[in-house]
Every structure is written in C-alpha cells, then in structure tokens.
PDB file of the backbone (N, CA, C, O) and the ligand in Angstrom, with CONECT records:
HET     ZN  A 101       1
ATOM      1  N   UNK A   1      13.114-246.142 122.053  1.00  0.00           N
ATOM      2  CA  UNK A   1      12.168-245.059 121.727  1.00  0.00           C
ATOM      3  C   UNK A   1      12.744-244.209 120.607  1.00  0.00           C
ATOM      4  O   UNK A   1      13.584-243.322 120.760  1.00  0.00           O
ATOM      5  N   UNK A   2      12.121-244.636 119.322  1.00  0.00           N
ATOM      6  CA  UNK A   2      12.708-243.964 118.359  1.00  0.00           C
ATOM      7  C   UNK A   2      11.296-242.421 118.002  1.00  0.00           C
ATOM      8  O   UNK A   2      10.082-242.327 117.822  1.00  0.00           O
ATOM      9  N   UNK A   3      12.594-241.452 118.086  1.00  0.00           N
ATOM     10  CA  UNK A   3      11.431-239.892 117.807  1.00  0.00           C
ATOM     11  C   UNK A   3      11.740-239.559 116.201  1.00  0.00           C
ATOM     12  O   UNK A   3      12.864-239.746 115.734  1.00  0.00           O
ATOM     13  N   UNK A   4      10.658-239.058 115.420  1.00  0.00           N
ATOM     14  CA  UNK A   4      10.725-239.958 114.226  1.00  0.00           C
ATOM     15  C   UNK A   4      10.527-237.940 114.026  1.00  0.00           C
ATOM     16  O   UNK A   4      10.041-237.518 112.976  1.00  0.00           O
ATOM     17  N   UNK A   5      10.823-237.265 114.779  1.00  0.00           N
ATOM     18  CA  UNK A   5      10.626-235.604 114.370  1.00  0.00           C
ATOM     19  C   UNK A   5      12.023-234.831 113.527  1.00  0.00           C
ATOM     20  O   UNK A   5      13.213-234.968 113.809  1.00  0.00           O
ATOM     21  N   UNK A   6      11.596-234.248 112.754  1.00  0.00           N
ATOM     22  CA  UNK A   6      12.396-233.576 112.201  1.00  0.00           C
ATOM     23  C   UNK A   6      13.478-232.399 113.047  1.00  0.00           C
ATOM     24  O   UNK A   6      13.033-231.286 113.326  1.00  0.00           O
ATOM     25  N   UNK A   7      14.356-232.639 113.265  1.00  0.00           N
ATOM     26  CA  UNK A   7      15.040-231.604 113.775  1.00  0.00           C
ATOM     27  C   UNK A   7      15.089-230.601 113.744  1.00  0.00           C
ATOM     28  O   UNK A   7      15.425-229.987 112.732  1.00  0.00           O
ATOM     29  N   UNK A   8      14.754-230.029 114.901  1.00  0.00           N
ATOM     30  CA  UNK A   8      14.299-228.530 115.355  1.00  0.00           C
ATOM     31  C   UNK A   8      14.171-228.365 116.809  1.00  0.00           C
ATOM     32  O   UNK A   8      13.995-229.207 117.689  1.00  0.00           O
ATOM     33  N   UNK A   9      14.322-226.883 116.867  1.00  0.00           N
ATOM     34  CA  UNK A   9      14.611-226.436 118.206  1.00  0.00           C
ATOM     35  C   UNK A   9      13.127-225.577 118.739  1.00  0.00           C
ATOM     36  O   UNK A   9      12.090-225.932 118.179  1.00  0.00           O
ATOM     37  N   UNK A  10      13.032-224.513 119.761  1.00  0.00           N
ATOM     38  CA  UNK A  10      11.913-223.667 120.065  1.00  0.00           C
ATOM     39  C   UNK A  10      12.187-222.843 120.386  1.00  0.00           C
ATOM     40  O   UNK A  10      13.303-222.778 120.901  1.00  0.00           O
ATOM     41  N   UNK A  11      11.371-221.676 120.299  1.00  0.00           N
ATOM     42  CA  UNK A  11      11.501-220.142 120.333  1.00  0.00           C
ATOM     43  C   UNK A  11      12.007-220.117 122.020  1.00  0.00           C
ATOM     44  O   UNK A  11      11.283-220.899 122.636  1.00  0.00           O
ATOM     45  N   UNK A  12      12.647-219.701 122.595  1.00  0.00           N
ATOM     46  CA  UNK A  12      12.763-219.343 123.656  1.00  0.00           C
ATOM     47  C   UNK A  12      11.934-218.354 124.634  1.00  0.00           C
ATOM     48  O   UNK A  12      12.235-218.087 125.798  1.00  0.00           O
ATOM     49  N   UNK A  13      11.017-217.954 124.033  1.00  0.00           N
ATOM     50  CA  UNK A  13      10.044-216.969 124.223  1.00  0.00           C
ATOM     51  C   UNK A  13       8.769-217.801 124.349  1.00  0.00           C
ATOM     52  O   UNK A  13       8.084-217.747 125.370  1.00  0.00           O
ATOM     53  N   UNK A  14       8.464-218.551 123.332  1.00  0.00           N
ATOM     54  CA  UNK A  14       6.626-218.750 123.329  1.00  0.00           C
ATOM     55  C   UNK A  14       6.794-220.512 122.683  1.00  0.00           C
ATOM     56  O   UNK A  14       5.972-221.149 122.024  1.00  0.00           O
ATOM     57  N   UNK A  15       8.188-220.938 123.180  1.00  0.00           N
ATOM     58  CA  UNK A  15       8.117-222.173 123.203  1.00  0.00           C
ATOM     59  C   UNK A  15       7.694-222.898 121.870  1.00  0.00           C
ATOM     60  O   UNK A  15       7.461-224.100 121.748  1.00  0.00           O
ATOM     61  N   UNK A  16       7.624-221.564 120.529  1.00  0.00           N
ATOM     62  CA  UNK A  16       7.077-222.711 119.252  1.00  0.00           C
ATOM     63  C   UNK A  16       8.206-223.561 118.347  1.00  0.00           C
ATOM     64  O   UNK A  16       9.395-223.289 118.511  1.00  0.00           O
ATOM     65  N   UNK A  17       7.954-224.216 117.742  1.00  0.00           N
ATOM     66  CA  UNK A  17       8.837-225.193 117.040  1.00  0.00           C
ATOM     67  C   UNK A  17       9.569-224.046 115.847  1.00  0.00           C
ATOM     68  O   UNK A  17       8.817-223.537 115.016  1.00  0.00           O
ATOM     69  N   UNK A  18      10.748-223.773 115.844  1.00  0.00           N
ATOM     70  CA  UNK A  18      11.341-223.347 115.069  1.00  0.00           C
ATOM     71  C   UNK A  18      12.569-223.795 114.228  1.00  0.00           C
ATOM     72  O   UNK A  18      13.276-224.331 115.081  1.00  0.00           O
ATOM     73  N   UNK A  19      13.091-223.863 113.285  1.00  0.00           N
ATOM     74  CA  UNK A  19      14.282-224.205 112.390  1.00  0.00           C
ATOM     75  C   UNK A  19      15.598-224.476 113.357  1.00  0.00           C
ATOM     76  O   UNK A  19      15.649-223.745 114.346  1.00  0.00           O
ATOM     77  N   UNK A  20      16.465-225.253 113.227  1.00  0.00           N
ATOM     78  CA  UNK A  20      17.607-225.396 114.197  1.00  0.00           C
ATOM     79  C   UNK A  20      18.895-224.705 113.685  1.00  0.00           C
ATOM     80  O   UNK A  20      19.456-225.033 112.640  1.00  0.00           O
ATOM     81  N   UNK A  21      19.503-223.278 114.883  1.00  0.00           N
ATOM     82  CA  UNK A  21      19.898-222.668 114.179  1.00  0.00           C
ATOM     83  C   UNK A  21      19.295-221.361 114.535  1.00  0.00           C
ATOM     84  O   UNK A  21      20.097-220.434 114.646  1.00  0.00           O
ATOM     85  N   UNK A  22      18.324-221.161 114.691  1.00  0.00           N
ATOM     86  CA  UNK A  22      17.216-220.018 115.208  1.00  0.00           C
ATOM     87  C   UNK A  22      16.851-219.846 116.654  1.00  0.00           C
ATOM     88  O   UNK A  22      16.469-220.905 117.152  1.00  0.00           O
ATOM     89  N   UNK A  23      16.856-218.953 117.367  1.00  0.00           N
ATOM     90  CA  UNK A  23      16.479-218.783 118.692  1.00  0.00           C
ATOM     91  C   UNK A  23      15.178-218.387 118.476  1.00  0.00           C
ATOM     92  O   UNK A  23      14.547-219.441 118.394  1.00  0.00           O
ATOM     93  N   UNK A  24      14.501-217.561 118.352  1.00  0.00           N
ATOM     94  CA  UNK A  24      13.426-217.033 118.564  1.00  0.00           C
ATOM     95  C   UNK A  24      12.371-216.807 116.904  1.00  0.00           C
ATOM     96  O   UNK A  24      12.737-216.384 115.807  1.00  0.00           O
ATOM     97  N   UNK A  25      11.032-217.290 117.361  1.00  0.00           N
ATOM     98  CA  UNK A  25      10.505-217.356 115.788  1.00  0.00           C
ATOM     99  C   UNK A  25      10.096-215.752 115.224  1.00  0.00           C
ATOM    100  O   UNK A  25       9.715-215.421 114.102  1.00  0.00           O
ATOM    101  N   UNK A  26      10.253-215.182 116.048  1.00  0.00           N
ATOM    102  CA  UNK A  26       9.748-213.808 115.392  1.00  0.00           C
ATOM    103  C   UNK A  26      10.935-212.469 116.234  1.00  0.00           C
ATOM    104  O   UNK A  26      11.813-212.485 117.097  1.00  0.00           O
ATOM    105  N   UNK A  27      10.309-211.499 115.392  1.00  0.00           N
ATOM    106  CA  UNK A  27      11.605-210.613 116.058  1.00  0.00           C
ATOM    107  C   UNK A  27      10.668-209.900 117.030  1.00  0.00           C
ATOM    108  O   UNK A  27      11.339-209.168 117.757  1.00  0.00           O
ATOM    109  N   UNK A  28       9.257-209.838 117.334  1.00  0.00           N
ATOM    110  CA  UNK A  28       8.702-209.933 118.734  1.00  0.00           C
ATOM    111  C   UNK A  28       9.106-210.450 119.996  1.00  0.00           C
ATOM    112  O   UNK A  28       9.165-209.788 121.032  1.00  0.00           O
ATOM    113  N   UNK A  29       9.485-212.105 119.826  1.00  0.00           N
ATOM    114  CA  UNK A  29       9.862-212.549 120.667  1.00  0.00           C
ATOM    115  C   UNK A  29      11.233-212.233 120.974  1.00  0.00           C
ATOM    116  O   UNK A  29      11.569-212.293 122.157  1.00  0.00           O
ATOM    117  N   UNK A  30      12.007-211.934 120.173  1.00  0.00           N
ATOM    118  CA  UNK A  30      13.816-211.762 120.041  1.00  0.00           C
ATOM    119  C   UNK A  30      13.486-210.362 120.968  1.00  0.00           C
ATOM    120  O   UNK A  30      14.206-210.279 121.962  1.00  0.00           O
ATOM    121  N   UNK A  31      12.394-209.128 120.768  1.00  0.00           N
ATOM    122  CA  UNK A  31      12.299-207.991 121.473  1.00  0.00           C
ATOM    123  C   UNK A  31      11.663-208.249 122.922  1.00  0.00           C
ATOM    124  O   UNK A  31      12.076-207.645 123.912  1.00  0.00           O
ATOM    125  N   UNK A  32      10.666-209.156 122.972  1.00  0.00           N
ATOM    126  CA  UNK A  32      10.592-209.699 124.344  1.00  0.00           C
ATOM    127  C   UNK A  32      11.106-210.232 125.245  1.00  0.00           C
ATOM    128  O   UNK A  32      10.654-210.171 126.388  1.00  0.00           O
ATOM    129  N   UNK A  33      12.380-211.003 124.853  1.00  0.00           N
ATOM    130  CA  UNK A  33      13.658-211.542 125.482  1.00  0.00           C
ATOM    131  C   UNK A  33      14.561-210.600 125.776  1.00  0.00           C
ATOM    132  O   UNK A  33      15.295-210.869 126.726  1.00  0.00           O
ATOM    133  N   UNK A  34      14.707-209.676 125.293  1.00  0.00           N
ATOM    134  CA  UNK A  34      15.836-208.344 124.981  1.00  0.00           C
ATOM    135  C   UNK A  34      15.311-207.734 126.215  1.00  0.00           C
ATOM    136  O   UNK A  34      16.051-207.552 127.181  1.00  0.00           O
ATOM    137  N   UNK A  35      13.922-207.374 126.225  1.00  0.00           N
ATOM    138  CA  UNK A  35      13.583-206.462 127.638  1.00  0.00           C
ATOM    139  C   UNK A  35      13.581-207.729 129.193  1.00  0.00           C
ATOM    140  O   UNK A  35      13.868-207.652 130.387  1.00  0.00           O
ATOM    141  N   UNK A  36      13.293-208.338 128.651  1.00  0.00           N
ATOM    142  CA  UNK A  36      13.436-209.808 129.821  1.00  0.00           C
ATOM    143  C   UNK A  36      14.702-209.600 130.167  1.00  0.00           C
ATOM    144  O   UNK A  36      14.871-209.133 131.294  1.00  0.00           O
ATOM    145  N   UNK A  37      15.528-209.788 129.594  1.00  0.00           N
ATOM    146  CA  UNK A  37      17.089-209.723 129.839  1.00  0.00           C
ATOM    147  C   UNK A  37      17.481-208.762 130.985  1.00  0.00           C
ATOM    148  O   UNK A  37      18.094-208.801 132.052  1.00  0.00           O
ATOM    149  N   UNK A  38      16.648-207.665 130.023  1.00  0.00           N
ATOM    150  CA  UNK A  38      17.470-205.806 130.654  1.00  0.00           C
ATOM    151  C   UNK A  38      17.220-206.188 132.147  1.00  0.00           C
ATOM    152  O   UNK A  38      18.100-206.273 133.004  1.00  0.00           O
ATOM    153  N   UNK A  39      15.478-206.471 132.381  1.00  0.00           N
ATOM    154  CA  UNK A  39      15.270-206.471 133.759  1.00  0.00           C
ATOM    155  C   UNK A  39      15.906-207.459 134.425  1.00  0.00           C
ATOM    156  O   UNK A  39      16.361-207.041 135.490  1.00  0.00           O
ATOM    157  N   UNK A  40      16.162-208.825 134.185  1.00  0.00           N
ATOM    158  CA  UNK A  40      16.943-209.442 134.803  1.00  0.00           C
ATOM    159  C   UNK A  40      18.164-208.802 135.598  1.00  0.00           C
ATOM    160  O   UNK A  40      18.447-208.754 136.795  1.00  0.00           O
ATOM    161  N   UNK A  41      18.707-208.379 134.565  1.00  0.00           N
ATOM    162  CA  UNK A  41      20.234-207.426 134.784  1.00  0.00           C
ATOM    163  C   UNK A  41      19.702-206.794 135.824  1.00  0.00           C
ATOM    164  O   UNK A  41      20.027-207.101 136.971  1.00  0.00           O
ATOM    165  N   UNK A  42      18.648-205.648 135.506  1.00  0.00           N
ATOM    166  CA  UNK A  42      18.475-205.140 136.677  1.00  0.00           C
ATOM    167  C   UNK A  42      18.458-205.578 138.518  1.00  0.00           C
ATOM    168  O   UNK A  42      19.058-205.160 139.508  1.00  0.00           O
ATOM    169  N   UNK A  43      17.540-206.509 138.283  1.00  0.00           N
ATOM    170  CA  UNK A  43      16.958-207.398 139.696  1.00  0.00           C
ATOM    171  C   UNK A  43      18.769-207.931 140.106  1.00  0.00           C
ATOM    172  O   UNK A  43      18.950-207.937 141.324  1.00  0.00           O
ATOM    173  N   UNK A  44      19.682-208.231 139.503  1.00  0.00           N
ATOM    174  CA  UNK A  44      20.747-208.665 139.653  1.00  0.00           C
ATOM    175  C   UNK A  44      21.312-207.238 140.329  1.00  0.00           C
ATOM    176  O   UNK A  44      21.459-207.147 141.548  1.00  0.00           O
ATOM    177  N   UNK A  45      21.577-206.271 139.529  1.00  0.00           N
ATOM    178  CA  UNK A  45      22.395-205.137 140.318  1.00  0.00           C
ATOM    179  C   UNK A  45      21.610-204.473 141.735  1.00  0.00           C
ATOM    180  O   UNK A  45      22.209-203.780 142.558  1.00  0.00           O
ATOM    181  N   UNK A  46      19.366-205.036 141.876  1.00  0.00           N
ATOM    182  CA  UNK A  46      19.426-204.885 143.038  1.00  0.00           C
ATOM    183  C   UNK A  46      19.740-205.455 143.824  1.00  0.00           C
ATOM    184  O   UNK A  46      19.995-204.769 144.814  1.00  0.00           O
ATOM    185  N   UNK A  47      19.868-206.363 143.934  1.00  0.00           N
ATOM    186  CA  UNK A  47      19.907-208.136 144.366  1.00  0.00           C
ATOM    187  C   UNK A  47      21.446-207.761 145.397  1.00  0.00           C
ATOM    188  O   UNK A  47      21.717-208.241 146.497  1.00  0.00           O
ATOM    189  N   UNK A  48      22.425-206.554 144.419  1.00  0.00           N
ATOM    190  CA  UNK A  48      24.041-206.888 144.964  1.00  0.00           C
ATOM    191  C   UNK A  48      23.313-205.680 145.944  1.00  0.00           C
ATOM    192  O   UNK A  48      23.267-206.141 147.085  1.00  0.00           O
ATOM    193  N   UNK A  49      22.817-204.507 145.911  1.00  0.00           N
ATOM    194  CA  UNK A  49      22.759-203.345 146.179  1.00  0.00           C
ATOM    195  C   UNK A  49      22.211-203.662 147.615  1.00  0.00           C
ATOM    196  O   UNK A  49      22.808-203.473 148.675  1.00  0.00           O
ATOM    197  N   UNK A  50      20.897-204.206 147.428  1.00  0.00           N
ATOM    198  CA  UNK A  50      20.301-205.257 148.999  1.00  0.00           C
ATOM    199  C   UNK A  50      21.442-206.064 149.896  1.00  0.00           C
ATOM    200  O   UNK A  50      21.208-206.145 151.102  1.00  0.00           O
ATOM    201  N   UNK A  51      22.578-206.627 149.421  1.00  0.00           N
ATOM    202  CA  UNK A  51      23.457-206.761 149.647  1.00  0.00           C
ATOM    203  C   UNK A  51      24.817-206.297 150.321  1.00  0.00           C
ATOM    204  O   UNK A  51      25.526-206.913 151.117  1.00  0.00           O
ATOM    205  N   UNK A  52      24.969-205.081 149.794  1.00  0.00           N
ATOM    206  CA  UNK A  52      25.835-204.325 150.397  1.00  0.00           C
ATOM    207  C   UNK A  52      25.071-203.723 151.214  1.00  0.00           C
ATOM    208  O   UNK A  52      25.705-203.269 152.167  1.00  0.00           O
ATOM    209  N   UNK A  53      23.842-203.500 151.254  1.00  0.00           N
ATOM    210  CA  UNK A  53      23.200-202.674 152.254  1.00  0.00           C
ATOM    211  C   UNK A  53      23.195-202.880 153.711  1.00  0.00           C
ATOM    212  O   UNK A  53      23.159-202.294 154.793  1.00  0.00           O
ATOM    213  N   UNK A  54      23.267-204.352 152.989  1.00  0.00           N
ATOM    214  CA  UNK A  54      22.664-205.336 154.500  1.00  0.00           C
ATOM    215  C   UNK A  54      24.547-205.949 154.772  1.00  0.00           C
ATOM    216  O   UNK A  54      24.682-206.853 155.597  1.00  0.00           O
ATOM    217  N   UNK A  55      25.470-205.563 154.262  1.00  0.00           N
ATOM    218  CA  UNK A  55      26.664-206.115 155.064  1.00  0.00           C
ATOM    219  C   UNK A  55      26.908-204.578 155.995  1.00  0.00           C
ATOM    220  O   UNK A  55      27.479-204.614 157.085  1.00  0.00           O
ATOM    221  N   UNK A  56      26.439-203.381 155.446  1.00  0.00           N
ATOM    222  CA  UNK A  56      27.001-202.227 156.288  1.00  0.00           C
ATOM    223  C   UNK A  56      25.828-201.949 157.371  1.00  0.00           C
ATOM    224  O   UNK A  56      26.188-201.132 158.219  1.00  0.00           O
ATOM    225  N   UNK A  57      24.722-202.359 157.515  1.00  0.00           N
ATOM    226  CA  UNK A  57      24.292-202.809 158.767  1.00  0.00           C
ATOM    227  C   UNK A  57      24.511-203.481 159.592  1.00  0.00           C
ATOM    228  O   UNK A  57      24.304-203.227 160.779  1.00  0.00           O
ATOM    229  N   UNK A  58      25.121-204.794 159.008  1.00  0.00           N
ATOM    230  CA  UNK A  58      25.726-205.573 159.877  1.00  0.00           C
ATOM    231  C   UNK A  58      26.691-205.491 160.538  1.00  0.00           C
ATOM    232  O   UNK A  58      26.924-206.065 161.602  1.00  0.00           O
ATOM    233  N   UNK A  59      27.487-204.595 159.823  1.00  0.00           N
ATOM    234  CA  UNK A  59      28.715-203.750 160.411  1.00  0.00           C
ATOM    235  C   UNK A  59      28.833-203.089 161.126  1.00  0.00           C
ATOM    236  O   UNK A  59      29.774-203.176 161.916  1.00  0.00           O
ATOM    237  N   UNK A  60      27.738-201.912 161.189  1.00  0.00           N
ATOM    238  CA  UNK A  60      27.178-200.746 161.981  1.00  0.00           C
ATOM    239  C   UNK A  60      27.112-201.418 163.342  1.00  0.00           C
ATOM    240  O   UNK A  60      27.570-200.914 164.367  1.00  0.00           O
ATOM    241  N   UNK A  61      26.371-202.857 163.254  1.00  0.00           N
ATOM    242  CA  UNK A  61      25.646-203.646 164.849  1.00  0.00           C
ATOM    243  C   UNK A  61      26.917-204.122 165.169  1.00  0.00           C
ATOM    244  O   UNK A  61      26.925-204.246 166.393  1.00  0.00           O
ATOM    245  N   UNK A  62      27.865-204.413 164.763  1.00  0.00           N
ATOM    246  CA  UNK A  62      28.883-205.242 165.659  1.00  0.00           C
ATOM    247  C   UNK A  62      30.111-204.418 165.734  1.00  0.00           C
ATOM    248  O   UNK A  62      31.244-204.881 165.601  1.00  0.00           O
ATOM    249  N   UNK A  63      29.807-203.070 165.973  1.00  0.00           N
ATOM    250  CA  UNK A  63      30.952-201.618 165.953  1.00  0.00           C
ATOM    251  C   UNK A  63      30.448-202.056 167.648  1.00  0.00           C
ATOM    252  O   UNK A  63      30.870-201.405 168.605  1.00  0.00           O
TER     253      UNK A  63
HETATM  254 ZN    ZN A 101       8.241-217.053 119.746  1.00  0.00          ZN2+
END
C-alpha cells in the first residue's frame, strides 16, 4: 500500500492538514489548545484534591 500524499501532519485542534513541523493551523487553534490544556491541569489538581479527601475519610472510619 503505497500513500502517494505529500508529507504533512494535522492541526491538533480541528484535525486540518497542515505543513510538517507545525502543530496547529491557526493561532485560534494554538489559543484553543492553550485553554484546553489550563483546564485539563485543572481537572488533574481536582482529580488529586477528590483524592486526598477521600484517603482522610477513610482514615477518619478506621480510627
Ligand atoms: Zn486548526
């Protein structure tokens, strides 16, 4: 199976065919990834916070 396409990669954002070498085709998408990110981060530091919450309950029950 020969792919007869010119080499290139895709926006990471909106999936379009872009230059290889390039992440994102517009600096929209580069700003839409940027806030994607932040919240990620976020959901991660609740993610630990739900976490510790729930080991010092668990702690509390087996005092
Ligand atoms: Zn894009």
């Amino acid at each position: 199976m020969a792919e007869n396409v010119p080499q290139h990669t895709h926006c990471h954002i909106c999936m379009k065919a872009i230059p290889i070498g390039e992440t994102y085709c517009s600096e929209e998408c580069k700003q839409k990834y940027q806030s994607m990110a932040k919240r990620r981060k976020l959901m991660v530091y609740l993610m630990y916070g739900m976490l510790a919450a729930l080991i010092v309950v668990i702690m509390l029950y087996n005092r």
